[in-house]
N, C-alpha and C positions, 0 to 999 in steps of 0.2 A: 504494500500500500504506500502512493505515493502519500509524503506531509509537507510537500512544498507548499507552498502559499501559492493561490490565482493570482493569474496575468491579469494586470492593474487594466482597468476599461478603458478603449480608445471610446473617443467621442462617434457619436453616431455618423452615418452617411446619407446622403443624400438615397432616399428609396430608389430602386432598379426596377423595371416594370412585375407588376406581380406582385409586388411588396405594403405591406402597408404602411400608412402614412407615419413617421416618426415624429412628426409636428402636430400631428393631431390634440393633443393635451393641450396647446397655445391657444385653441379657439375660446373664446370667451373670457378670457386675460386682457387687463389694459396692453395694452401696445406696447409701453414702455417695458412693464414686467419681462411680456412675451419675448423681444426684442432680446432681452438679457440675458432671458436663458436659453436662446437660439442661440446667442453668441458663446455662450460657455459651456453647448453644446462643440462648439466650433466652427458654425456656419454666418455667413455673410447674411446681412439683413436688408431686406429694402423694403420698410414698410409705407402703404400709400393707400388711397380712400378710392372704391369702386370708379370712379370715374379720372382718377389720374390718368395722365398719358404716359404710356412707360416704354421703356427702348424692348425691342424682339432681339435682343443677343442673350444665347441662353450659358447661363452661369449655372456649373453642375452643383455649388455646394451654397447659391446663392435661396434663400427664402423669402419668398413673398409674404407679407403678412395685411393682408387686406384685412382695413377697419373703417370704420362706423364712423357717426359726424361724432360719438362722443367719446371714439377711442377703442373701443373695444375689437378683439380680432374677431372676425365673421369668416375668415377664408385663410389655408395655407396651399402654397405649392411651393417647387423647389424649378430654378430654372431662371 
């Protein structure tokens, strides 16, 4: 029997299709929160409100965090 101690946890990755969502727990967090612990998750954040205009270049470890007029996250993707 091995007694080593577990390999210390890498931070999550952006889902691969098929996968599910690893951001899913940020929905319904102020933004800011959300935002914090996506990044110490170790992912890039761009959070912005349903009708923002946003660039189409996809960013694999990049997080969307769509919110609400009063903050709140309603939406995650990665990309």
């Amino acid at each position: 029997m091995d007694d080593a101690p577990p390999a210390p946890l890498e931070p999550l990755a952006a889902p691969g299709p098929g996968h599910d969502d690893p951001a899913a727990d940020l929905v319904g967090r102020p933004v800011e929160e959300a935002g914090q612990l996506a990044e110490e998750r170790g992912w890039r954040v761009r959070p912005h409100r349903p009708d923002d205009l946003l660039t189409m270049d996809h960013v694999d470890d990049r997080l969307n965090l769509e919110h609400d007029d009063d903050g709140v996250v309603r939406r995650t993707w990665f990309g």
